[in-house]
Every structure is written in C-alpha cells, then in structure tokens.
mmCIF entry with sequence, helices, sheets and N, C-alpha, C, O atoms, coordinates in Angstrom:
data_MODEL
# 
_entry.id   MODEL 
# 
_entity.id                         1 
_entity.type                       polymer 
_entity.pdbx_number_of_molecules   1 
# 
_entity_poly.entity_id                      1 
_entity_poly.type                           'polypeptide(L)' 
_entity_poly.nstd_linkage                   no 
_entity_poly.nstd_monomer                   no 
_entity_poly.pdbx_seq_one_letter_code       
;(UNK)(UNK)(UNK)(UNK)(UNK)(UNK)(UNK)(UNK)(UNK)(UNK)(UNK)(UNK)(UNK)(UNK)(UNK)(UNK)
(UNK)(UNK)(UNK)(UNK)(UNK)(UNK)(UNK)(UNK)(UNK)(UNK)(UNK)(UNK)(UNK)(UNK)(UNK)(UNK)
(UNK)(UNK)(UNK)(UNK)(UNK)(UNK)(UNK)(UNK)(UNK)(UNK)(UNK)(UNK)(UNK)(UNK)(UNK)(UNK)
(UNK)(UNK)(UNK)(UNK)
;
_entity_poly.pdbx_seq_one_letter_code_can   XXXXXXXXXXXXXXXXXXXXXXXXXXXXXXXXXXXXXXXXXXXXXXXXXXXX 
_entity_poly.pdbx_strand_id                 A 
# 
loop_
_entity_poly_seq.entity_id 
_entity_poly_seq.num 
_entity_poly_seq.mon_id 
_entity_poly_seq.hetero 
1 1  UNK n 
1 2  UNK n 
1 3  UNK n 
1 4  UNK n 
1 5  UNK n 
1 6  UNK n 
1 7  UNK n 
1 8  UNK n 
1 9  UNK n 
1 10 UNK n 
1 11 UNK n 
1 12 UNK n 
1 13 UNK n 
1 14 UNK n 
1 15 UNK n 
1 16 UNK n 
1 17 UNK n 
1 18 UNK n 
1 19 UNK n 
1 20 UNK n 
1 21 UNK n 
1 22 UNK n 
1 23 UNK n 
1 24 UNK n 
1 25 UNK n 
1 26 UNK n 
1 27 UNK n 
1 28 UNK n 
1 29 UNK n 
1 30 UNK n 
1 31 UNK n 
1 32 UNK n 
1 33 UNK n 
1 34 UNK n 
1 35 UNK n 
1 36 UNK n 
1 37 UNK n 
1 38 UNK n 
1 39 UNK n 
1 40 UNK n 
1 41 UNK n 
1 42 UNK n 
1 43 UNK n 
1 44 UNK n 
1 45 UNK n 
1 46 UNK n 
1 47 UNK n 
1 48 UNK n 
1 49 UNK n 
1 50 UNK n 
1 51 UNK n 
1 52 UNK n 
# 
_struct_asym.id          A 
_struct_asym.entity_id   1 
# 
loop_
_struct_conf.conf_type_id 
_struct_conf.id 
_struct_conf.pdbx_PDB_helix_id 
_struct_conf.beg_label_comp_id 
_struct_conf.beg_label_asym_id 
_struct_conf.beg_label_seq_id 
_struct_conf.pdbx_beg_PDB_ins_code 
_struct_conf.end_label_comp_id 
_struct_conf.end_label_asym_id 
_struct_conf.end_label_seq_id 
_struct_conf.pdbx_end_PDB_ins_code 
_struct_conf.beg_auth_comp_id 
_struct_conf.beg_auth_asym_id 
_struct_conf.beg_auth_seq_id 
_struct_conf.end_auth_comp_id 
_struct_conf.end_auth_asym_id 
_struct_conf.end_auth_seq_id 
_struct_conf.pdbx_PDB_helix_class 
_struct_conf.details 
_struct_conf.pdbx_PDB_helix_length 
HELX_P HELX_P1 AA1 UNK A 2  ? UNK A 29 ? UNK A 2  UNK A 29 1 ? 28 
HELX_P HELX_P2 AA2 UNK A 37 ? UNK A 40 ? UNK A 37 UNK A 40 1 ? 4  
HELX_P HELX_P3 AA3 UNK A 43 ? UNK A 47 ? UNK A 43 UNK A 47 1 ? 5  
# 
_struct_conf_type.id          HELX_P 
_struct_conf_type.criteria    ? 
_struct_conf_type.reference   ? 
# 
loop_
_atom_site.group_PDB 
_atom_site.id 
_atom_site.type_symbol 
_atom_site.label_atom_id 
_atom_site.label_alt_id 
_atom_site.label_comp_id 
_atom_site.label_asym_id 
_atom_site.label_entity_id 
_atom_site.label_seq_id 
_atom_site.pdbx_PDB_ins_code 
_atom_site.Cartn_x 
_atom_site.Cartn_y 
_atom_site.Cartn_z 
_atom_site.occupancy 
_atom_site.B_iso_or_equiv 
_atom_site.pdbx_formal_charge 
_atom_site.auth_seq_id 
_atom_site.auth_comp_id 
_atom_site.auth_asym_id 
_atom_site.auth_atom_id 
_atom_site.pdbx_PDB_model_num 
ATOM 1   N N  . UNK A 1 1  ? 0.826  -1.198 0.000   1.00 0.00 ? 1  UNK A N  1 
ATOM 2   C CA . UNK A 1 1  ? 0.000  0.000  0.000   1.00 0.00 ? 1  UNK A CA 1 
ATOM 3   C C  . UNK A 1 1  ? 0.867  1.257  0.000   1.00 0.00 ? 1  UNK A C  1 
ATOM 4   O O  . UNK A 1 1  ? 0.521  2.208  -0.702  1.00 0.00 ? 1  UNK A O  1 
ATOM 5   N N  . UNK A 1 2  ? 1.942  1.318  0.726   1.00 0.00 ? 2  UNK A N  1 
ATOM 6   C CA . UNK A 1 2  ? 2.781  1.943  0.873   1.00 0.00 ? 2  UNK A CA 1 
ATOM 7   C C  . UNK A 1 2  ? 3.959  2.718  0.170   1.00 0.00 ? 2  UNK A C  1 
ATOM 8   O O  . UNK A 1 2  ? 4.602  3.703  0.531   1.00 0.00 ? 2  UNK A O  1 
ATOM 9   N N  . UNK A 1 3  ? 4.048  1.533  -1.534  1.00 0.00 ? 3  UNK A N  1 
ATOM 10  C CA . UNK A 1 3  ? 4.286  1.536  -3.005  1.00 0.00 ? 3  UNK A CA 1 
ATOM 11  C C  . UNK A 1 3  ? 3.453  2.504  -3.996  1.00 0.00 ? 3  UNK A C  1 
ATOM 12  O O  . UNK A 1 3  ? 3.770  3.379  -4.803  1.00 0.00 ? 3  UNK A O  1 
ATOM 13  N N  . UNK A 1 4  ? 2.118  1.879  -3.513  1.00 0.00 ? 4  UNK A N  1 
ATOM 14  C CA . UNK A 1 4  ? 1.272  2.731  -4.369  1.00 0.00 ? 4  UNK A CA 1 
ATOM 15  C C  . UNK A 1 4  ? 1.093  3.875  -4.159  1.00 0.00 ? 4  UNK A C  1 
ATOM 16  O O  . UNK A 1 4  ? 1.231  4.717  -5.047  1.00 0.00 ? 4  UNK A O  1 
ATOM 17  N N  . UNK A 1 5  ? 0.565  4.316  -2.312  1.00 0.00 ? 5  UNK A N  1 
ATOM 18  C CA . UNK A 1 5  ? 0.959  5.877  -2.698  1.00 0.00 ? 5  UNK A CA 1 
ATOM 19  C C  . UNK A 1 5  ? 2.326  6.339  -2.936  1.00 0.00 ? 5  UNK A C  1 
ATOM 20  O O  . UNK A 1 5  ? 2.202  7.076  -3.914  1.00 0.00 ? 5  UNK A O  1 
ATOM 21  N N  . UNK A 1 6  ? 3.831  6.325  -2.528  1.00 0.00 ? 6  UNK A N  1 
ATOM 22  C CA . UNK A 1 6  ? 4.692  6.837  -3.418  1.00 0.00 ? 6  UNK A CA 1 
ATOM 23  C C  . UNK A 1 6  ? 4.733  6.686  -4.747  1.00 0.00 ? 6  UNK A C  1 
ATOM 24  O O  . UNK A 1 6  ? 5.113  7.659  -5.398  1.00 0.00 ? 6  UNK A O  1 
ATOM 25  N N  . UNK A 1 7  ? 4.335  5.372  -5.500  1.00 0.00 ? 7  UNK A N  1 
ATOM 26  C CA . UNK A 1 7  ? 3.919  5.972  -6.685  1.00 0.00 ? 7  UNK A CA 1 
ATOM 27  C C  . UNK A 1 7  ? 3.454  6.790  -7.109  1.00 0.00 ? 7  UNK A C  1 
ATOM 28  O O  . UNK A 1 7  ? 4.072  7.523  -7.880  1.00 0.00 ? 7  UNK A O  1 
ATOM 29  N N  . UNK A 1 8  ? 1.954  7.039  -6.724  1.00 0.00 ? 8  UNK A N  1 
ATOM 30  C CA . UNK A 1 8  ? 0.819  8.296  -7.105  1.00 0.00 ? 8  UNK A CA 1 
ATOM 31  C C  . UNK A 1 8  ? 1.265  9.372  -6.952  1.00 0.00 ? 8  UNK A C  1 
ATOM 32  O O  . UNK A 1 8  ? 0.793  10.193 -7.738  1.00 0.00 ? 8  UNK A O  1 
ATOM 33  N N  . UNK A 1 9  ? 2.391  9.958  -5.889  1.00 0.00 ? 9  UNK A N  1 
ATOM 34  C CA . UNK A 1 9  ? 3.064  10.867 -5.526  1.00 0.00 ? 9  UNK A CA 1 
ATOM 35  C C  . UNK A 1 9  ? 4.372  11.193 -6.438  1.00 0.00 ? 9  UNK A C  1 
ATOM 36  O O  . UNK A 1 9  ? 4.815  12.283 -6.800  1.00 0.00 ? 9  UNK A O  1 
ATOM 37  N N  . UNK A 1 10 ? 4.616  10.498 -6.568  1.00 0.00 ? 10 UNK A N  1 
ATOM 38  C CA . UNK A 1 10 ? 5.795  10.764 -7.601  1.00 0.00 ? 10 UNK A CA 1 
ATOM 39  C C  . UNK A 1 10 ? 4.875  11.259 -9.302  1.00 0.00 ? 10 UNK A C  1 
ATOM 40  O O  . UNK A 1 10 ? 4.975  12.362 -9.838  1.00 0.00 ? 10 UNK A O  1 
ATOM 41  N N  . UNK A 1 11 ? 4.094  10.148 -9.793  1.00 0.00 ? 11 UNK A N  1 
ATOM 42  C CA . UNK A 1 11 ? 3.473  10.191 -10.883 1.00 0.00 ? 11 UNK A CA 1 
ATOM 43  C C  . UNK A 1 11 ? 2.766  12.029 -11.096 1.00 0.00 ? 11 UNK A C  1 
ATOM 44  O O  . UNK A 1 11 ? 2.844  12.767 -12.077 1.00 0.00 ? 11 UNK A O  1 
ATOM 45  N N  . UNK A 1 12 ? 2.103  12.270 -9.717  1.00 0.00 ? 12 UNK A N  1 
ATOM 46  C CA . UNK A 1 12 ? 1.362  13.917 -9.388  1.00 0.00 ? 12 UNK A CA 1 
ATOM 47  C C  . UNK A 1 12 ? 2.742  14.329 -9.958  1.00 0.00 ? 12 UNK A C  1 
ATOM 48  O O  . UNK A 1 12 ? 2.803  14.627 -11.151 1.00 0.00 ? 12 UNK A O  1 
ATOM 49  N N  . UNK A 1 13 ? 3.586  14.356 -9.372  1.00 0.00 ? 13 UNK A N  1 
ATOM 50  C CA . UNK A 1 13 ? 4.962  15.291 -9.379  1.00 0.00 ? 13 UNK A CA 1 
ATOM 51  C C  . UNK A 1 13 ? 5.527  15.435 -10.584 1.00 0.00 ? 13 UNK A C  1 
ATOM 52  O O  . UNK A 1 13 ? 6.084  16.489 -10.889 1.00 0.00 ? 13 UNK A O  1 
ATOM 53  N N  . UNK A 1 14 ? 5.466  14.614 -11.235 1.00 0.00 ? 14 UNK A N  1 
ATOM 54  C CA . UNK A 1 14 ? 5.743  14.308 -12.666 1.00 0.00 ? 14 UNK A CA 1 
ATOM 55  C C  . UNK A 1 14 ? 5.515  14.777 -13.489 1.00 0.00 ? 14 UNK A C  1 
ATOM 56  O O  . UNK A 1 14 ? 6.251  15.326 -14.310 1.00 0.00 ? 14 UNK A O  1 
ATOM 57  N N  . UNK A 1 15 ? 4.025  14.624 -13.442 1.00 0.00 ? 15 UNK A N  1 
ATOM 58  C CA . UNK A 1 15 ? 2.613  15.113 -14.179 1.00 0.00 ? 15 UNK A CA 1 
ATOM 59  C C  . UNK A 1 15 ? 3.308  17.165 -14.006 1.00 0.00 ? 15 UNK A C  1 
ATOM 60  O O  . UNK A 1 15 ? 3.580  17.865 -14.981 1.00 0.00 ? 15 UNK A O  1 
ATOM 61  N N  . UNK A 1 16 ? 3.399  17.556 -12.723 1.00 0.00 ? 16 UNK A N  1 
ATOM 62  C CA . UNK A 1 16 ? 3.302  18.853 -12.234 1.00 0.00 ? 16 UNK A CA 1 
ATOM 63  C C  . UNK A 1 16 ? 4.331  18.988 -12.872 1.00 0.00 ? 16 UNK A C  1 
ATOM 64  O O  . UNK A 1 16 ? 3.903  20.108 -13.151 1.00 0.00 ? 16 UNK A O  1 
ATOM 65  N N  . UNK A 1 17 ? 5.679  18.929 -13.599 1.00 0.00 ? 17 UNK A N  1 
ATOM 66  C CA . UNK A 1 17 ? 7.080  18.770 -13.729 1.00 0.00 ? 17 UNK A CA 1 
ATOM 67  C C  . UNK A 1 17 ? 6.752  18.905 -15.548 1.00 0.00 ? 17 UNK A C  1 
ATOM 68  O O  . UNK A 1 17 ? 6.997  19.960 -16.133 1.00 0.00 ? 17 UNK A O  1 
ATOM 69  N N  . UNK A 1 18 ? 6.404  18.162 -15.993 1.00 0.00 ? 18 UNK A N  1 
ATOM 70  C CA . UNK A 1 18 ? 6.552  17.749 -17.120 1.00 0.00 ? 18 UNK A CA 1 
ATOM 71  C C  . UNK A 1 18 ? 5.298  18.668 -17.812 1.00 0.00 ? 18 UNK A C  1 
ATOM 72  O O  . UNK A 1 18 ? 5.304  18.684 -19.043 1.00 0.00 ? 18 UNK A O  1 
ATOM 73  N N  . UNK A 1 19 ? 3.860  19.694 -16.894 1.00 0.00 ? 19 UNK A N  1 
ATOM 74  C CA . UNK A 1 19 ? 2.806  20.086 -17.413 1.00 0.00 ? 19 UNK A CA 1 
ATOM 75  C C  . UNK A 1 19 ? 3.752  21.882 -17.471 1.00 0.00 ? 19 UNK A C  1 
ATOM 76  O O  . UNK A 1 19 ? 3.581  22.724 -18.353 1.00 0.00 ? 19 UNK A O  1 
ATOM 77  N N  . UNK A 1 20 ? 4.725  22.016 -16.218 1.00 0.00 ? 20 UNK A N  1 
ATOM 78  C CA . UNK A 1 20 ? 5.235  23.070 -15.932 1.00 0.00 ? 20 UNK A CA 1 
ATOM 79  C C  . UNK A 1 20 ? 6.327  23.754 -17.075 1.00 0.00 ? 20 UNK A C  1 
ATOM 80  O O  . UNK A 1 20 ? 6.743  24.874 -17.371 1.00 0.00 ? 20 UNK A O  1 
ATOM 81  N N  . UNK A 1 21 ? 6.483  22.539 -17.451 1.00 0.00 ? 21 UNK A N  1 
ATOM 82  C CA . UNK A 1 21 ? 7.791  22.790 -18.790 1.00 0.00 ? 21 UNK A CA 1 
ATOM 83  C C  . UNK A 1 21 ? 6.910  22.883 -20.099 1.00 0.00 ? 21 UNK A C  1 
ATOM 84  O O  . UNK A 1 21 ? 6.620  23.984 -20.565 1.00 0.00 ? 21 UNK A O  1 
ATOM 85  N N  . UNK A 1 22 ? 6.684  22.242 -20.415 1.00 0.00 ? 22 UNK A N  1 
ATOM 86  C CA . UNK A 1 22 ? 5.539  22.558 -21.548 1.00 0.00 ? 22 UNK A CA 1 
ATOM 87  C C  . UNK A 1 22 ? 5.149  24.097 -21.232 1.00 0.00 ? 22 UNK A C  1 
ATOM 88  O O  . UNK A 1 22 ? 5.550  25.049 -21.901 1.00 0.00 ? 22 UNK A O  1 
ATOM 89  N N  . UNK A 1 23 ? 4.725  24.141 -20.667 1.00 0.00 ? 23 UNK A N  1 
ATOM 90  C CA . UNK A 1 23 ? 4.082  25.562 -20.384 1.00 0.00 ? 23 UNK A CA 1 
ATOM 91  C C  . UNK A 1 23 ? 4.824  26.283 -20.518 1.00 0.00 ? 23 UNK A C  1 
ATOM 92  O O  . UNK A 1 23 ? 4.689  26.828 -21.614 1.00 0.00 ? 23 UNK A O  1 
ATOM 93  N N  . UNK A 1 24 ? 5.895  26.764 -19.786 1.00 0.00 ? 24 UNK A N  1 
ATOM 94  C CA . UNK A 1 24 ? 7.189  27.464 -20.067 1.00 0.00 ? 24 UNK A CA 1 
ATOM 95  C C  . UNK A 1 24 ? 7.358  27.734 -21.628 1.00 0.00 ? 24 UNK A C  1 
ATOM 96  O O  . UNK A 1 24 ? 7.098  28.744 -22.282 1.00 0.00 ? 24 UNK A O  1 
ATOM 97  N N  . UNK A 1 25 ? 7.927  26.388 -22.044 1.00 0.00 ? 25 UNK A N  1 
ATOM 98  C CA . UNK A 1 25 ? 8.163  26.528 -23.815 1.00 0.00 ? 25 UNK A CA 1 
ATOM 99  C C  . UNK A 1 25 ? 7.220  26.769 -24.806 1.00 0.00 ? 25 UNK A C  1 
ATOM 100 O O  . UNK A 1 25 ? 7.563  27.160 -25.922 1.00 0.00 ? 25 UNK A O  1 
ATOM 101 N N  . UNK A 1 26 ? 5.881  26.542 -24.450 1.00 0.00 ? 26 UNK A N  1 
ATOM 102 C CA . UNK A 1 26 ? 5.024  27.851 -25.372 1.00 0.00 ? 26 UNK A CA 1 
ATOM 103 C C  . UNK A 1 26 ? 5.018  28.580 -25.097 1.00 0.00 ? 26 UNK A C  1 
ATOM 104 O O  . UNK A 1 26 ? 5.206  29.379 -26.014 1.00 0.00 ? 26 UNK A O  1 
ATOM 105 N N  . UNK A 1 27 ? 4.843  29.205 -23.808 1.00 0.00 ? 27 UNK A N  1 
ATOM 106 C CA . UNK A 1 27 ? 4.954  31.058 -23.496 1.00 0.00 ? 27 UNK A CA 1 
ATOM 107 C C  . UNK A 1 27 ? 6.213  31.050 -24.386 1.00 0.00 ? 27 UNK A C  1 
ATOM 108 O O  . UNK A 1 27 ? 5.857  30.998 -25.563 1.00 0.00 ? 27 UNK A O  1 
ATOM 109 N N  . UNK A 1 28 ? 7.633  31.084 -24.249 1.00 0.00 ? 28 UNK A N  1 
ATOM 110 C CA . UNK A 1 28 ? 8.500  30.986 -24.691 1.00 0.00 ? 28 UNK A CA 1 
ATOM 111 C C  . UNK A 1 28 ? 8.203  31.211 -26.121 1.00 0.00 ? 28 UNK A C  1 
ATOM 112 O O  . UNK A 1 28 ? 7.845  32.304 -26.560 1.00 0.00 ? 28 UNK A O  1 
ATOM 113 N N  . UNK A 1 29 ? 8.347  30.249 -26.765 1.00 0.00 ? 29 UNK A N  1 
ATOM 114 C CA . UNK A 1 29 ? 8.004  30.038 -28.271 1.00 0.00 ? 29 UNK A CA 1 
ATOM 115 C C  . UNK A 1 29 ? 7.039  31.553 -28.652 1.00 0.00 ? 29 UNK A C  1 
ATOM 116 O O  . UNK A 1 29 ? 7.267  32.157 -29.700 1.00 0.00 ? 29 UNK A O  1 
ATOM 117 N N  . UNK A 1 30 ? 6.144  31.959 -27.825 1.00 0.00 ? 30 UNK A N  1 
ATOM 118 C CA . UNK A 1 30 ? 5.006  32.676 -28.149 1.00 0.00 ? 30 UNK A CA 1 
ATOM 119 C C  . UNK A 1 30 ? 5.536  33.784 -27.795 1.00 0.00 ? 30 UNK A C  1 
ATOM 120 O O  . UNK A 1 30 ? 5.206  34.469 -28.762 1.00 0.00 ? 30 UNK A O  1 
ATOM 121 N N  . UNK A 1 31 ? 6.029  34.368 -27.224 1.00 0.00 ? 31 UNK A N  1 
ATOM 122 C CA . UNK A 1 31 ? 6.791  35.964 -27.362 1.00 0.00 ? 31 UNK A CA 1 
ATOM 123 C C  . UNK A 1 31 ? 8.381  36.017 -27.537 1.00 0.00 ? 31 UNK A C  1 
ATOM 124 O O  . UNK A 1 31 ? 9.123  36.805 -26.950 1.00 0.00 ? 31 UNK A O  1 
ATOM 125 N N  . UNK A 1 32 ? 8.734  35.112 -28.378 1.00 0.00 ? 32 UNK A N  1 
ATOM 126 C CA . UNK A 1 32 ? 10.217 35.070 -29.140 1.00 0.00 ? 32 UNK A CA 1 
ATOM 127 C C  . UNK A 1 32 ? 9.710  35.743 -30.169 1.00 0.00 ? 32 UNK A C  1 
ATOM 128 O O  . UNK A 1 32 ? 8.539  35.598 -30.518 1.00 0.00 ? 32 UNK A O  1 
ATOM 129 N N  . UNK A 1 33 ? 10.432 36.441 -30.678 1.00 0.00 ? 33 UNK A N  1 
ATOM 130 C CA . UNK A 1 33 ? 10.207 37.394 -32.016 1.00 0.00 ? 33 UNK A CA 1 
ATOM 131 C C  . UNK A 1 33 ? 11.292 37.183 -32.708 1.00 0.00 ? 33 UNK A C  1 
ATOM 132 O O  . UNK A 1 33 ? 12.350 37.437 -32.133 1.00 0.00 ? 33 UNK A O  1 
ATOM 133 N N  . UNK A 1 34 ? 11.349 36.626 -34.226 1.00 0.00 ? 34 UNK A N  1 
ATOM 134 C CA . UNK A 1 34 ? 11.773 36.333 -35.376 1.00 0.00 ? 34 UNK A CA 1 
ATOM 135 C C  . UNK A 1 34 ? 13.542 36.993 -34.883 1.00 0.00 ? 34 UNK A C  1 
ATOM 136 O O  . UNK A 1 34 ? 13.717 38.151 -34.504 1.00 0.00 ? 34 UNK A O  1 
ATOM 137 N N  . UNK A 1 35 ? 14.601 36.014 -35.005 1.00 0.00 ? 35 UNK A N  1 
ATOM 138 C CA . UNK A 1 35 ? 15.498 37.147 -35.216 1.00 0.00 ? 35 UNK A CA 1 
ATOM 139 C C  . UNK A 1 35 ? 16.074 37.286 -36.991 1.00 0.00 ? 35 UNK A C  1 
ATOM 140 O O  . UNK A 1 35 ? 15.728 36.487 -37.861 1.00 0.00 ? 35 UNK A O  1 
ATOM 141 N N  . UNK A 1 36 ? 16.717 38.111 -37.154 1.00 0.00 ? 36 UNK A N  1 
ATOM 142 C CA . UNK A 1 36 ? 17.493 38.452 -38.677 1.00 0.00 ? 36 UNK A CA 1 
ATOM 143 C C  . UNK A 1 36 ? 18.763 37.599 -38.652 1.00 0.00 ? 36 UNK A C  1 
ATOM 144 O O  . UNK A 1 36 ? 19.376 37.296 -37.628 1.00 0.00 ? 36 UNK A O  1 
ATOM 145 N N  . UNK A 1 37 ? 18.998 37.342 -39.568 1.00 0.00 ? 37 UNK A N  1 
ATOM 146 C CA . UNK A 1 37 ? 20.366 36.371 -40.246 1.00 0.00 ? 37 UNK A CA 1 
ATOM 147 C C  . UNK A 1 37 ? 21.604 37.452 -39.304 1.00 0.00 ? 37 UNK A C  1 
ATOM 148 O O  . UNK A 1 37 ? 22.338 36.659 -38.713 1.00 0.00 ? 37 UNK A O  1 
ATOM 149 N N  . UNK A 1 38 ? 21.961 38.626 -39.052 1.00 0.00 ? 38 UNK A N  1 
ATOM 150 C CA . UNK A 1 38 ? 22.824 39.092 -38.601 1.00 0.00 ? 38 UNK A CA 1 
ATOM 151 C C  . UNK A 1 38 ? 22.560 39.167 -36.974 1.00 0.00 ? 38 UNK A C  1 
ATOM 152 O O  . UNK A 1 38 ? 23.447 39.441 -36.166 1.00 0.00 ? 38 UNK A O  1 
ATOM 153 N N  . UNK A 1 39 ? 21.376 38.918 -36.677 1.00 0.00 ? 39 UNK A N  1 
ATOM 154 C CA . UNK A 1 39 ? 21.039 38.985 -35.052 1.00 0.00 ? 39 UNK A CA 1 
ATOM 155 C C  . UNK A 1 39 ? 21.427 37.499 -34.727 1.00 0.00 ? 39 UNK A C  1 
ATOM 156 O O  . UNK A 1 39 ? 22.054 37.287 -33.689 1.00 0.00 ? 39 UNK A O  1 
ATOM 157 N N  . UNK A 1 40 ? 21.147 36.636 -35.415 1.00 0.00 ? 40 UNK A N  1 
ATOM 158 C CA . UNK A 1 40 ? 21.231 35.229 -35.006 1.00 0.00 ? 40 UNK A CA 1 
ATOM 159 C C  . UNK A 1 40 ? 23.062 34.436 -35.030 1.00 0.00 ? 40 UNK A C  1 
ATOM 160 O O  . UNK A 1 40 ? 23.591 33.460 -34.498 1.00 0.00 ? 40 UNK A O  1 
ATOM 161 N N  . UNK A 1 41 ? 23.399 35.283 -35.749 1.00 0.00 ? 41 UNK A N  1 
ATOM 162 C CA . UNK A 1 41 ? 25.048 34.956 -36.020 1.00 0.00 ? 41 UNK A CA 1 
ATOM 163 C C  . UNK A 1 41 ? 25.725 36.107 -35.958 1.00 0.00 ? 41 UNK A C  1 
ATOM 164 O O  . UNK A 1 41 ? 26.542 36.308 -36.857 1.00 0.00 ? 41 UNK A O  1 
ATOM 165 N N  . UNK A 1 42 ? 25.562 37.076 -34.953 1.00 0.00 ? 42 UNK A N  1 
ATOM 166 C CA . UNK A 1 42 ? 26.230 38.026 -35.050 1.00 0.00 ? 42 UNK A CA 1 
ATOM 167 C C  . UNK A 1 42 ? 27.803 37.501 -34.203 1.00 0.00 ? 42 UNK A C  1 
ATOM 168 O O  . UNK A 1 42 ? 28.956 37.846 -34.462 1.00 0.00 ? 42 UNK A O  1 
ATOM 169 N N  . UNK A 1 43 ? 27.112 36.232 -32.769 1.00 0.00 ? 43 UNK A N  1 
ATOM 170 C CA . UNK A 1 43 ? 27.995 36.282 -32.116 1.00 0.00 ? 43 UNK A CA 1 
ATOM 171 C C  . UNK A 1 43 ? 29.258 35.314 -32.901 1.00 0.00 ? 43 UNK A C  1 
ATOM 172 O O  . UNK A 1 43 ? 30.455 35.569 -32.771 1.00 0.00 ? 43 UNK A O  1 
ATOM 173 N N  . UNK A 1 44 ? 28.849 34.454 -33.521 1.00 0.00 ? 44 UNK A N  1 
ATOM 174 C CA . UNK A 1 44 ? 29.894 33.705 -33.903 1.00 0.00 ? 44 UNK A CA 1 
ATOM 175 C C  . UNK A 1 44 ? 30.614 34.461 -35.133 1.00 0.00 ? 44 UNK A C  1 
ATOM 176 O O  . UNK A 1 44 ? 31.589 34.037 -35.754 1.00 0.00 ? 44 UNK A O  1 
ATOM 177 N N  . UNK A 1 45 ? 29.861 35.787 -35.373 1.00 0.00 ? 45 UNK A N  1 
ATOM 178 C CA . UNK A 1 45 ? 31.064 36.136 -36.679 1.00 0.00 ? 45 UNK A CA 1 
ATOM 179 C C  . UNK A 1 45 ? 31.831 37.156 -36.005 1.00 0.00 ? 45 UNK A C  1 
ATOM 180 O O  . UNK A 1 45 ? 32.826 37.652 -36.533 1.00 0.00 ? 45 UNK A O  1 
ATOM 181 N N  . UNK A 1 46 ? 31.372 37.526 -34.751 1.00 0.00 ? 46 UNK A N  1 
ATOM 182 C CA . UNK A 1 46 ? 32.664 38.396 -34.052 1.00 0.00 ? 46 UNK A CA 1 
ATOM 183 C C  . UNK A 1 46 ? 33.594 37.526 -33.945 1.00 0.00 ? 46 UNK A C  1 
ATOM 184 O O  . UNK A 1 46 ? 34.606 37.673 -34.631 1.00 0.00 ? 46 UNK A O  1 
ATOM 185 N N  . UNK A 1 47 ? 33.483 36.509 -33.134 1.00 0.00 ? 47 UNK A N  1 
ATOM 186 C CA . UNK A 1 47 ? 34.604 35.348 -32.859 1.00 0.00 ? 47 UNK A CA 1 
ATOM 187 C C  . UNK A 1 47 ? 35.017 34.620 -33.616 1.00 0.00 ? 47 UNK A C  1 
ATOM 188 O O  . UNK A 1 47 ? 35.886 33.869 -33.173 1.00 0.00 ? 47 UNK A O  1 
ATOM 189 N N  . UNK A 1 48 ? 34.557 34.426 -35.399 1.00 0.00 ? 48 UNK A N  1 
ATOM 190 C CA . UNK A 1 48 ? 35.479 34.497 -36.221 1.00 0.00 ? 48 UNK A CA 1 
ATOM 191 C C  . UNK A 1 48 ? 36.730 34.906 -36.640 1.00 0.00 ? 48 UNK A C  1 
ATOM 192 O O  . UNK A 1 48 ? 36.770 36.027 -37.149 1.00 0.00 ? 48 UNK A O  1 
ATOM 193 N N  . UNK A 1 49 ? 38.066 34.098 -36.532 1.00 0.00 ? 49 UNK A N  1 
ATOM 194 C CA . UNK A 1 49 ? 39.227 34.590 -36.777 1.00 0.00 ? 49 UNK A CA 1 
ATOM 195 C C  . UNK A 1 49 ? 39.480 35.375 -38.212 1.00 0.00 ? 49 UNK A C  1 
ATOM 196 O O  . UNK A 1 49 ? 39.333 34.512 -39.077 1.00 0.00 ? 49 UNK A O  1 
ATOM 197 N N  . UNK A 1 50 ? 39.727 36.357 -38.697 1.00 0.00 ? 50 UNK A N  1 
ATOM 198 C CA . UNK A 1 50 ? 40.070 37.179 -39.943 1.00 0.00 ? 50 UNK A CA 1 
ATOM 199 C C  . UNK A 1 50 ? 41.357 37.074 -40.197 1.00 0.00 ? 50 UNK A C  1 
ATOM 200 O O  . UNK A 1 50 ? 42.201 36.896 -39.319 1.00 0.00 ? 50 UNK A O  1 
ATOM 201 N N  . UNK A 1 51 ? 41.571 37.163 -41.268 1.00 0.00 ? 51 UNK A N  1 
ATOM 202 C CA . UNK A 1 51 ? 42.855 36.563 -41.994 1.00 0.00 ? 51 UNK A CA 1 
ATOM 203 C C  . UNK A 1 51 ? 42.968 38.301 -42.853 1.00 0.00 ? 51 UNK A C  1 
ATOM 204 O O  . UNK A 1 51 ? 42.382 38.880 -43.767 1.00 0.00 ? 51 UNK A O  1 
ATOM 205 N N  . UNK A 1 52 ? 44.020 38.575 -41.949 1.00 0.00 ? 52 UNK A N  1 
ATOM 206 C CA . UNK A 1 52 ? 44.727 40.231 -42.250 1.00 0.00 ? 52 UNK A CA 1 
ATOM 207 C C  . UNK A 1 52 ? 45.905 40.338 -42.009 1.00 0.00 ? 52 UNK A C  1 
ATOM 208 O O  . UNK A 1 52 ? 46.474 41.416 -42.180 1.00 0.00 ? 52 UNK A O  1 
# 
C-alpha cells in the first residue's frame, strides 16, 4: 500500500514537472520574435578569426 501511494506521488509530481515545462516553452516560443540572419550569427562572426 505503501508503493502505491509513493507511486501516485511521484506520478502527481511528474505530471506537475513535465505540465510546468511545456508551459514554459510555449509562453516561450510565443513571445520570441523572429530574429534576422545578422542577429542570429552576429555572435559567432565576431569570434570568427580574420585573416589580415
């Protein structure tokens, strides 16, 4: 008996864990705004080595 509720308890927790993240990553997803080809790689073409 003692199995089953830590199961059910863990499974709630889970459920709460796994409903909490989802959630997160559509808000997320839903007020990210498009970036531009130079916003999205700006950082790796600073830290591109140049040959001068």
């Amino acid at each position: 008996m003692r199995k089953l509720v830590f199961g059910a308890a863990l499974l709630a927790v889970a459920f709460v864990g796994c409903s909490a993240f989802i959630s997160a990553s559509l808000s997320a997803a839903r007020d990210a705004k498009a970036a531009t080809f130079s916003e999205r790689f700006a950082p790796a073409l600073k830290s591109a080595p140049t040959s001068g």
